[in-house]
C-alpha positions as CSV (number, residue, x, y, z in Angstrom):
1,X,-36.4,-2.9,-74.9
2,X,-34.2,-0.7,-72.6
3,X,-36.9,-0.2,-70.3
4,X,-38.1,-3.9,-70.3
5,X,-34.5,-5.1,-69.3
6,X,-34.2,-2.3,-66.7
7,X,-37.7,-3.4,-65.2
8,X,-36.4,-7.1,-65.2
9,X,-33.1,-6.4,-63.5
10,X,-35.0,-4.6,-60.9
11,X,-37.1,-7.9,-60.1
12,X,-34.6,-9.7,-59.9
13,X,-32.7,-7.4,-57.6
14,X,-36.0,-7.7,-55.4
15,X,-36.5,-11.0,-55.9
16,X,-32.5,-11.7,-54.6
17,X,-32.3,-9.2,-51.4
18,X,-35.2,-11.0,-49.9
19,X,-33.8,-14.3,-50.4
20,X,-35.9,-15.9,-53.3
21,X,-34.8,-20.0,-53.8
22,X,-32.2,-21.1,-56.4
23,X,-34.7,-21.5,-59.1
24,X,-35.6,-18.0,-59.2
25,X,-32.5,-17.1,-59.2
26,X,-31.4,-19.0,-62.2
27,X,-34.4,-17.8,-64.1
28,X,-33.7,-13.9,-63.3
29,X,-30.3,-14.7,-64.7
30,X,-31.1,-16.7,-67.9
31,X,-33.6,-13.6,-68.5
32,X,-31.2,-11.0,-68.3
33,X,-28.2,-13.3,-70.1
34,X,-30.4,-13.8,-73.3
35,X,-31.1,-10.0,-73.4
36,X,-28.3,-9.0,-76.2
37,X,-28.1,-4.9,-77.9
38,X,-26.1,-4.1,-80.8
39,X,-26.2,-0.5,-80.6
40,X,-28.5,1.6,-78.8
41,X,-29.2,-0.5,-76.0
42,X,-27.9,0.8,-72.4
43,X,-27.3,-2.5,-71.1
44,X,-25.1,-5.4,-72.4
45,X,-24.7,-8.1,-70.0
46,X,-21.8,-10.8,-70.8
47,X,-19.0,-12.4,-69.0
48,X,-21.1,-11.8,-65.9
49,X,-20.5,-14.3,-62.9
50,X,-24.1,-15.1,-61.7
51,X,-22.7,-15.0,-58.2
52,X,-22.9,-11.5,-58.2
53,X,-26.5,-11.4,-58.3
54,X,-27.3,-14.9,-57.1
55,X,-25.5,-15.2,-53.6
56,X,-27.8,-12.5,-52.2
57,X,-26.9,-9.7,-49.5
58,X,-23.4,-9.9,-47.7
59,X,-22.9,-10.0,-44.2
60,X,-21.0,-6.4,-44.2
61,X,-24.1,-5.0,-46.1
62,X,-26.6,-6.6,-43.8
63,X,-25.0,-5.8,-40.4
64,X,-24.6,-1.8,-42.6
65,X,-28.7,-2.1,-43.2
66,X,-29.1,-3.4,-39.8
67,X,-27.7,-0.6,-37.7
68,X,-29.1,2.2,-40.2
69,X,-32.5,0.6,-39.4
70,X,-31.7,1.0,-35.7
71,X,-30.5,4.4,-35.9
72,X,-33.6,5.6,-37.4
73,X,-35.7,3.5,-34.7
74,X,-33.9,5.8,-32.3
75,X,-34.4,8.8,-33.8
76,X,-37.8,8.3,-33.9
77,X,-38.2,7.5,-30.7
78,X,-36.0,10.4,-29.6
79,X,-38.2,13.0,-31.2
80,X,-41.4,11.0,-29.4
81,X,-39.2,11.6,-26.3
82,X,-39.8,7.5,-25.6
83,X,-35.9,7.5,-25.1
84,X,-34.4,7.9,-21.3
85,X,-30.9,9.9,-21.2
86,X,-29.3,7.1,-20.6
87,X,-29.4,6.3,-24.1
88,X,-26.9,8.3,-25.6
89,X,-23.3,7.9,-27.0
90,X,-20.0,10.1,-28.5
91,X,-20.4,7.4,-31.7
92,X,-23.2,5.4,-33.9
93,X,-21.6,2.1,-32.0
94,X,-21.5,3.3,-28.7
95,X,-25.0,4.8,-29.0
96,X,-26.6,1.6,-30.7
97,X,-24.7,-0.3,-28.0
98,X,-26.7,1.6,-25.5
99,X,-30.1,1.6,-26.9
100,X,-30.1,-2.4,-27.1
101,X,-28.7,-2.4,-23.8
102,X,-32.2,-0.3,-22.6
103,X,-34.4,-1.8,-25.1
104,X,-33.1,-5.7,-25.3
105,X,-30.9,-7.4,-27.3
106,X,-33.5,-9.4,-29.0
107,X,-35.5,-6.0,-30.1
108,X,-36.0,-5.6,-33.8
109,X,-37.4,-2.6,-34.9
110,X,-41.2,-2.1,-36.6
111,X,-41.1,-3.0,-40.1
112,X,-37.8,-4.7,-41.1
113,X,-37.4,-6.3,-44.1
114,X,-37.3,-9.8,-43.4
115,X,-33.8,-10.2,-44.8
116,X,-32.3,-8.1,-42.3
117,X,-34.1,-9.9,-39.3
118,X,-31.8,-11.6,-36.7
119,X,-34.7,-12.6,-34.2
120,X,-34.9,-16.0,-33.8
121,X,-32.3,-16.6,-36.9
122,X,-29.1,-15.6,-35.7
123,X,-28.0,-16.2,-31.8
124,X,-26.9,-12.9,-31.4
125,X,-26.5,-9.2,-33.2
126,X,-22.6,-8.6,-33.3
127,X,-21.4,-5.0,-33.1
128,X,-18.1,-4.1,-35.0
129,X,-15.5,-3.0,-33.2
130,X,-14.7,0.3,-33.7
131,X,-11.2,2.0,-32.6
132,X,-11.2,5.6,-31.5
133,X,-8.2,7.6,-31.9
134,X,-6.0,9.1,-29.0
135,X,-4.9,12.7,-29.1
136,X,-2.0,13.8,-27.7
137,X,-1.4,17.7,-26.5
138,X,2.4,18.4,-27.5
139,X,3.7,21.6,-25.7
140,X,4.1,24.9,-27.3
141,X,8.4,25.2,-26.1
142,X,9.3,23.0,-29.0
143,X,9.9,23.6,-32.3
144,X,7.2,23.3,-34.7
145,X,9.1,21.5,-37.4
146,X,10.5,18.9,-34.5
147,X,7.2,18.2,-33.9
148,X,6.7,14.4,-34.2
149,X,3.5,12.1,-34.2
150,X,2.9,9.8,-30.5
151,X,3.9,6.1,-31.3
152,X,0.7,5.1,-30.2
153,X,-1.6,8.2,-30.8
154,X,-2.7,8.1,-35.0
155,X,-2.3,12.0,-34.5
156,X,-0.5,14.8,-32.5
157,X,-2.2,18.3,-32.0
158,X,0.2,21.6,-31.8
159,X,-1.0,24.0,-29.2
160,X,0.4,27.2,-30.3
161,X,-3.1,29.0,-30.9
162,X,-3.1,29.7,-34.0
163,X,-6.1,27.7,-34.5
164,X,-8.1,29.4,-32.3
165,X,-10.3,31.4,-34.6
166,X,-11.2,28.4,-36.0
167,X,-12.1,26.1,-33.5
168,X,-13.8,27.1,-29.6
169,X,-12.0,29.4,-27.8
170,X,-11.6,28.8,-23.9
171,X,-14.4,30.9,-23.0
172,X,-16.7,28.4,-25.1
173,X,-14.6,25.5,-23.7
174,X,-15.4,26.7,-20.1
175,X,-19.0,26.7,-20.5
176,X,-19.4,23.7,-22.2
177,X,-17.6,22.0,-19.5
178,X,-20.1,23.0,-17.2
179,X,-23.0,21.1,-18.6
180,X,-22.1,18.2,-16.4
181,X,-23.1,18.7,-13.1
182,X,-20.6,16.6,-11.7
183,X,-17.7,15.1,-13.2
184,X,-16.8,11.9,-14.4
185,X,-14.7,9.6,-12.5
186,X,-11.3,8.4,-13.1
187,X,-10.2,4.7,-13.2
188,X,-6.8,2.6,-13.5
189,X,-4.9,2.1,-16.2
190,X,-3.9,-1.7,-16.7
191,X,-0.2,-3.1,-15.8
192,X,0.3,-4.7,-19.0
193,X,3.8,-6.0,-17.5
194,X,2.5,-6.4,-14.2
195,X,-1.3,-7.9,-14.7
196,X,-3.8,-5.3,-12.9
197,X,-7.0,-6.1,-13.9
198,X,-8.1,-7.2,-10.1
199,X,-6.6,-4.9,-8.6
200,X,-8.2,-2.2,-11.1
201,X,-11.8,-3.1,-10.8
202,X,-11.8,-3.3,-7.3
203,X,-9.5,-0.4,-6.7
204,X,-11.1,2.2,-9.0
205,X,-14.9,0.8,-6.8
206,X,-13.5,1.9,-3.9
207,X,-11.9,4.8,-5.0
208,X,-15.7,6.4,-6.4
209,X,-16.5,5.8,-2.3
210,X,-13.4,7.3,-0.7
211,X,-13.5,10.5,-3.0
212,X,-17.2,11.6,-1.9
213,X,-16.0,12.0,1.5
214,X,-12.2,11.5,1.9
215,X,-11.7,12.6,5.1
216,X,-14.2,10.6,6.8
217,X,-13.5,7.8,4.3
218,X,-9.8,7.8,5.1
219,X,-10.4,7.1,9.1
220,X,-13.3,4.1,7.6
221,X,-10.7,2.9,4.8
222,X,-8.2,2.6,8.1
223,X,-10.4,1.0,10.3
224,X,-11.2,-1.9,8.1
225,X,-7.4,-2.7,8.1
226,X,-3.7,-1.9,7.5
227,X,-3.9,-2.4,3.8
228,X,-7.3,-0.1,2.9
229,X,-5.7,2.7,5.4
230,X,-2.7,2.3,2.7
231,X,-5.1,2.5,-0.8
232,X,-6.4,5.7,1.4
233,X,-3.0,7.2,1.7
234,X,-2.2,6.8,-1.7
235,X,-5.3,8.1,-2.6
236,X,-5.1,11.2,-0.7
237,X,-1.4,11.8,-2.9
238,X,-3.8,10.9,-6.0
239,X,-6.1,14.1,-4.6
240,X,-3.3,16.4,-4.1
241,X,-1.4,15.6,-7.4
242,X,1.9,13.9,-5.7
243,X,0.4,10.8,-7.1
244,X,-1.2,8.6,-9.3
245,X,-4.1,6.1,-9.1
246,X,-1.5,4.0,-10.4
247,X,1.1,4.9,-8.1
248,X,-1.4,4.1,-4.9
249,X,-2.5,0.5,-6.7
250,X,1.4,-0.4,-6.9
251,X,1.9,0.5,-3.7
252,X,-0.8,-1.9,-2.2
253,X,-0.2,-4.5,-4.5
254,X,4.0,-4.4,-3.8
255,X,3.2,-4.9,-0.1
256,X,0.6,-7.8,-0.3
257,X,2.5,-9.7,-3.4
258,X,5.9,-9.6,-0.5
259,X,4.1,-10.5,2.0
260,X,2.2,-13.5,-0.3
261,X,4.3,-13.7,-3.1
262,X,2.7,-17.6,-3.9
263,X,-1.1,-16.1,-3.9
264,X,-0.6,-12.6,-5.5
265,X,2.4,-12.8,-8.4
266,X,3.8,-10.2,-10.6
267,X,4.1,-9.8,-14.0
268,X,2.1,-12.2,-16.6
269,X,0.6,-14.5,-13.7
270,X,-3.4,-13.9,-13.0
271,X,-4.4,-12.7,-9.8
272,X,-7.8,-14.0,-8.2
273,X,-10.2,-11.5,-7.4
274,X,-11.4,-13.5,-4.3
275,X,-7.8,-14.2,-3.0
276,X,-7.7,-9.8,-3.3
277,X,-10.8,-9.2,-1.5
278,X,-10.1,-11.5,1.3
279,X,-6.8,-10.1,2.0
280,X,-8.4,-6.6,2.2
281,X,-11.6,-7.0,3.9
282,X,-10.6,-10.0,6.3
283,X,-8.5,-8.3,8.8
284,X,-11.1,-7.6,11.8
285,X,-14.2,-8.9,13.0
286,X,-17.2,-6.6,13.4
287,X,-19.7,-9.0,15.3
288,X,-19.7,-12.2,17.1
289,X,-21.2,-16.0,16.5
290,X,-22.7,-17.3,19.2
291,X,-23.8,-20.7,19.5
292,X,-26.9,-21.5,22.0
293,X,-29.2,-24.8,22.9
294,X,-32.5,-24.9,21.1
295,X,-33.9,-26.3,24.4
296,X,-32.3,-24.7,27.5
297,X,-30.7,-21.6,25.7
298,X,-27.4,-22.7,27.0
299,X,-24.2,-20.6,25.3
300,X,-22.0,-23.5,24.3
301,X,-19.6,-20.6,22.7
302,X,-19.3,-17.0,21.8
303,X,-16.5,-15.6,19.9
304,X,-15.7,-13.0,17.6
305,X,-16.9,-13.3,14.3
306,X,-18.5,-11.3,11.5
307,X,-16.6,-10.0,8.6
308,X,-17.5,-7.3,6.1
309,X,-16.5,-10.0,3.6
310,X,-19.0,-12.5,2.0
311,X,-19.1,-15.5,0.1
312,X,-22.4,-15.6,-1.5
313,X,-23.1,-19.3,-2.7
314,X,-26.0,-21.2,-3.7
315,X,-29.2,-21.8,-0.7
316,X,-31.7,-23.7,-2.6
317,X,-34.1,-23.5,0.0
318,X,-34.2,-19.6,-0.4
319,X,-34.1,-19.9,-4.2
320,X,-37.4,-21.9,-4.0
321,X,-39.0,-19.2,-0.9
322,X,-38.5,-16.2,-2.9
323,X,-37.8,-18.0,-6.4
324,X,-37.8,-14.6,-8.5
325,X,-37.2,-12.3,-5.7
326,X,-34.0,-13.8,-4.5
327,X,-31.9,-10.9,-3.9
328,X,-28.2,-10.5,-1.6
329,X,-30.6,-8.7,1.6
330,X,-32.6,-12.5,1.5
331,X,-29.2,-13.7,1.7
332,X,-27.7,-11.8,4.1
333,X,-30.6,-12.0,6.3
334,X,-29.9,-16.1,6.1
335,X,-26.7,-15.7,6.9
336,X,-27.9,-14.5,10.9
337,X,-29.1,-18.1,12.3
338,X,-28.3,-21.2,11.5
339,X,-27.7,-25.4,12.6
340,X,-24.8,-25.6,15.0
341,X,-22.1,-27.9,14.6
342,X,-22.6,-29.2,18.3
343,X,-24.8,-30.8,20.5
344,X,-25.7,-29.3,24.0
345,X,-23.6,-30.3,27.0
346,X,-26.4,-30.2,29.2
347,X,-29.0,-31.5,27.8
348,X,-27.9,-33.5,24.3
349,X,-30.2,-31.0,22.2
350,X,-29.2,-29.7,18.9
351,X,-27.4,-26.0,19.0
352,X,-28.1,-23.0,17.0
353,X,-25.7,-20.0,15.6
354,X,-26.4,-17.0,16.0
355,X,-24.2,-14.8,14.0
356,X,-24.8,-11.0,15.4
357,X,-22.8,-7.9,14.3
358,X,-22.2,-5.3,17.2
359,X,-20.3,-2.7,15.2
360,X,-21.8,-1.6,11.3
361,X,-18.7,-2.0,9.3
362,X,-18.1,0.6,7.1
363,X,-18.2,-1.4,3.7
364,X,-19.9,-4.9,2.6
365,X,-18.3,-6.9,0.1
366,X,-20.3,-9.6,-1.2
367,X,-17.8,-12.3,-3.4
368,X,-21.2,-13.6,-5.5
369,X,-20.9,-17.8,-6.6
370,X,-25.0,-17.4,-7.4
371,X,-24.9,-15.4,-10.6
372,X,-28.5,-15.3,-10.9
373,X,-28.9,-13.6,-7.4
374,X,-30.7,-10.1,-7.6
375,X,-28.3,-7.3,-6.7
376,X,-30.3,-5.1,-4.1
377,X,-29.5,-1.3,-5.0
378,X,-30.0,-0.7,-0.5
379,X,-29.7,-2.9,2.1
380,X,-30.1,-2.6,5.6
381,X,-28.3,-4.4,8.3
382,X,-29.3,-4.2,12.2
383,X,-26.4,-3.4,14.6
384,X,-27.8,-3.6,18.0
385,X,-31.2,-1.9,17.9
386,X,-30.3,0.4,15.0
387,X,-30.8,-0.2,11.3
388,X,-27.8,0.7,9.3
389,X,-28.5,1.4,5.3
390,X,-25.6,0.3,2.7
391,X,-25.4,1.6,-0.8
392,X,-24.8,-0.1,-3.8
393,X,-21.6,1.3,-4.6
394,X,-19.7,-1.4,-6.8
395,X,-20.1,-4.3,-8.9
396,X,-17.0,-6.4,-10.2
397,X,-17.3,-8.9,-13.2
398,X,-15.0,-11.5,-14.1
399,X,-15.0,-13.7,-17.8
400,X,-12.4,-14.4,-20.1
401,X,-9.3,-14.2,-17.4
402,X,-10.0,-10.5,-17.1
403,X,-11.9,-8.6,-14.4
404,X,-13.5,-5.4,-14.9
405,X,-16.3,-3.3,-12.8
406,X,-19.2,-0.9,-12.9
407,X,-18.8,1.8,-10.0
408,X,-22.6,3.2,-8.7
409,X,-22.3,7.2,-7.4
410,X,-24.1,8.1,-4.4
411,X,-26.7,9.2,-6.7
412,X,-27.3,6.3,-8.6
413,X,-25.5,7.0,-11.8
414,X,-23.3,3.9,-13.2
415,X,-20.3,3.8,-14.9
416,X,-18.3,0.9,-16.7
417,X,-14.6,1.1,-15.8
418,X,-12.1,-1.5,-18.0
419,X,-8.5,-1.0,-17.2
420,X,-7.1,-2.3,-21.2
421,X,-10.2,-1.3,-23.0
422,X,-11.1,2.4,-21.5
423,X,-8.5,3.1,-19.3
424,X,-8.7,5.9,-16.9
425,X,-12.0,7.2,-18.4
426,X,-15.5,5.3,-17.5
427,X,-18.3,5.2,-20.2
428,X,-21.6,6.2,-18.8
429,X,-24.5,4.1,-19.0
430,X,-27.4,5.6,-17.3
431,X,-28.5,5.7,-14.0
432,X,-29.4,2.9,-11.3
433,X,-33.3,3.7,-11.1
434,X,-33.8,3.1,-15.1
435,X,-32.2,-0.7,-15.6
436,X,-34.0,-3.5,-15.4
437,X,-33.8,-6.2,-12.1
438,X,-30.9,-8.1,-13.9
439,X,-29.0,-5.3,-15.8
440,X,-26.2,-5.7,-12.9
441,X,-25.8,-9.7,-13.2
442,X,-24.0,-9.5,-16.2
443,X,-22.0,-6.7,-18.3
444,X,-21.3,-7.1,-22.1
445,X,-19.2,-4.8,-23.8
446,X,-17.7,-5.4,-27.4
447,X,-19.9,-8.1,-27.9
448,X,-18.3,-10.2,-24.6
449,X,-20.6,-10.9,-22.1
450,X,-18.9,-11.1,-18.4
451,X,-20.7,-12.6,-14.8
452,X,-21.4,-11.0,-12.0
453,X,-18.3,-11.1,-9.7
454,X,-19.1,-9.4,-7.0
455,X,-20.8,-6.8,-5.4
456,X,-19.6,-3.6,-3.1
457,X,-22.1,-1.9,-0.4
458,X,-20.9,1.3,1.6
459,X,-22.6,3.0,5.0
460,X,-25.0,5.6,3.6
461,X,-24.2,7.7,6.4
């Protein structure tokens, strides 16, 4: 009888998991509650509440089943070698995170039981959020009994060696360090007084350019304007240690809010990350617009025009050209001829603008209204008779009254940059030539999906 009962409990188990309807349920139940033993049975079940067997699988225990079954989908195909670096992580969540970032969020793996399928039954696959802990180095000239935990650190490490034998030792450290082959960048830590966020994404973008080559990037910061030759400056302190990224964001920021107070407040007011980027991109003109007849190729005009800024918005008639293919270098190629707003003097025919730049400005900031606009990883603007090639350097999202950004390195590797949630260290996510076409139009971290902002292009030269 013991082995009967087992071999009916296990049914039922079966039967439950997979989801069988309320009438099986009852039955398993009435089977096992008219089971009685007096002495030698192993089982005696009585008192039981039925919803412990009848309300099937929890939601903690499926989402647990769920990301074991991912985990050993990677695995395998790790060992296969079907996995690109990119996917990778420091934890399970940040390294699932990745994998449905390469392999799509509606990807279930091979062979899933069907009550742990989400496809096409749940809108999306939510990831738990997972809190790392901070460590804080204490220094070795204070007493080791006066040694006292961080506020906001869970623990507090001693470093008076004496753990050394234990743990790597800095010969070990050294090498390990040099793994990387270059290191990873910094970003800026949010003003939780004084709201950053703007300020942040677009800063730490710009910073990844400047610190390849800050010289030469210091005299380019400069010539676009008073306030980038100021985010230069302080980023030169930042280099030499007499400053802080932070310290060369406030700087900036103090200047522009006293000069605009209404348009760029302090403390728990929002900044707009278009009001930011056309104070410091709109400062000089790197081209003219001139405006000709269609007939007698009068100039009714010619004045200076052409700024490194843009405001990308919606042209259906290239949406329906290149449908698919739409992409910022259609765009900008639009953006060179155009209607006029006039009539000829001469000879009453309609005018045309021709918007031509004569100097290749150092950087290219594209403020993006079109979310579904491909973001070009290159594009290539003529000055004159000579084609000058921009690299995707930046990309700044916006969602939720926060902004946050992804900063491109000159060799393609991306990194995701949030001033609350990571602070001054960026989470890798792969390189450029791996993502898909639309892996830049959005960015979803921690289950929050944020649109494409913007976009930031500097001279390849």
């Amino acid at each position: 009888m013991t082995a009967e009962l087992t071999a009916v409990a296990a049914e039922a188990a079966v039967e439950l998991t997979a989801g069988s309807n309320d009438s099986d349920d009852v039955r398993c139940f009435e089977v096992a509650e008219n089971v009685q033993y007096d002495r030698e049975g192993t089982v005696i079940v009585q008192g039981m509440n039925p919803a412990k067997i009848t309300n099937g699988i929890n939601g903690y225990l499926r989402q647990e089943f769920r990301e074991l079954e991912i985990l050993n989908e990677i695995t395998r195909q790790r060992f296969e070698g079907q996995l690109p670096e990119e996917v990778s992580g420091i934890n399970r969540r940040e390294l699932i995170v990745n994998y449905r970032s390469w392999a799509g969020h509606a990807n279930e793996p091979a062979g899933m039981h069907p009550a742990l399928q989400w496809v096409g039954k749940e809108p999306q696959f939510p990831m738990r959020p997972v809190t790392m802990g901070k460590w804080d180095l204490v220094g070795g000239d204070k007493p080791k009994d006066k040694l006292k935990k961080s506020k906001d650190s869970p623990m507090s490490i001693s470093t008076d060696g004496k753990r050394k034998a234990e743990g790597q030792n800095e010969q070990n450290i050294a090498k390990r360090r040099k793994i990387s082959a270059s290191p990873a960048p910094r970003g800026m830590l949010w003003d939780a007084e004084d709201y950053s966020c703007a300020y942040d994404a677009l800063f730490t973008c710009l910073r990844n350019i400047w610190i390849d080559h800050d010289s030469r990037w210091s005299i380019r910061f400069a010539s676009v304007g008073q306030w980038m030759g100021i985010l230069a400056q302080g980023f030169v302190k930042t280099s030499k240690k007499t400053g802080t990224l932070e310290n060369a964001r406030d700087v900036v920021r103090h200047k522009i809010t006293a000069q605009y107070p209404a348009q760029f407040p302090t403390g728990s007011e929002f900044t707009y990350l278009d009001n930011l980027t056309q104070v410091m991109f709109k400062e000089r003109y790197w081209g003219t617009r001139t405006t000709k007849c269609a007939k007698c190729q009068r100039v009714q005009q010619c004045e200076p025009d052409y700024l490194c800024t843009k405001d990308v918005y919606k042209k259906e008639h290239l949406r329906t050209r290149y449908k698919s293919e739409y992409s910022l270098s259609h765009w900008l190629m639009s953006e060179k001829i155009g209607p006029g707003n006039t009539v000829c003097e001469g000879c009453g025919s309609n005018t045309v603008t021709f918007i031509v730049p004569t100097v290749a400005p150092p950087i290219l900031y594209f403020g993006i209204d079109d979310t579904n606009i491909r973001i070009d990883h290159t594009l290539r603007l003529l000055v004159g008779d000579e084609p000058v090639t921009y690299m995707l350097r930046g990309v700044l999202y916006a969602g939720g009254n926060h902004f946050t950004s992804r900063i491109v390195t000159e060799s393609g590797d991306i990194w995701y940059h949030d001033g609350i949630e990571t602070g001054s260290k960026l989470i890798t996510e792969g390189n450029l030539h791996t993502k898909t076409a639309k892996f830049l139009n959005t960015c979803i971290q921690n289950d929050y999906c944020r649109l494409v902002a913007g976009a930031i292009y500097a001279r390849a030269d």
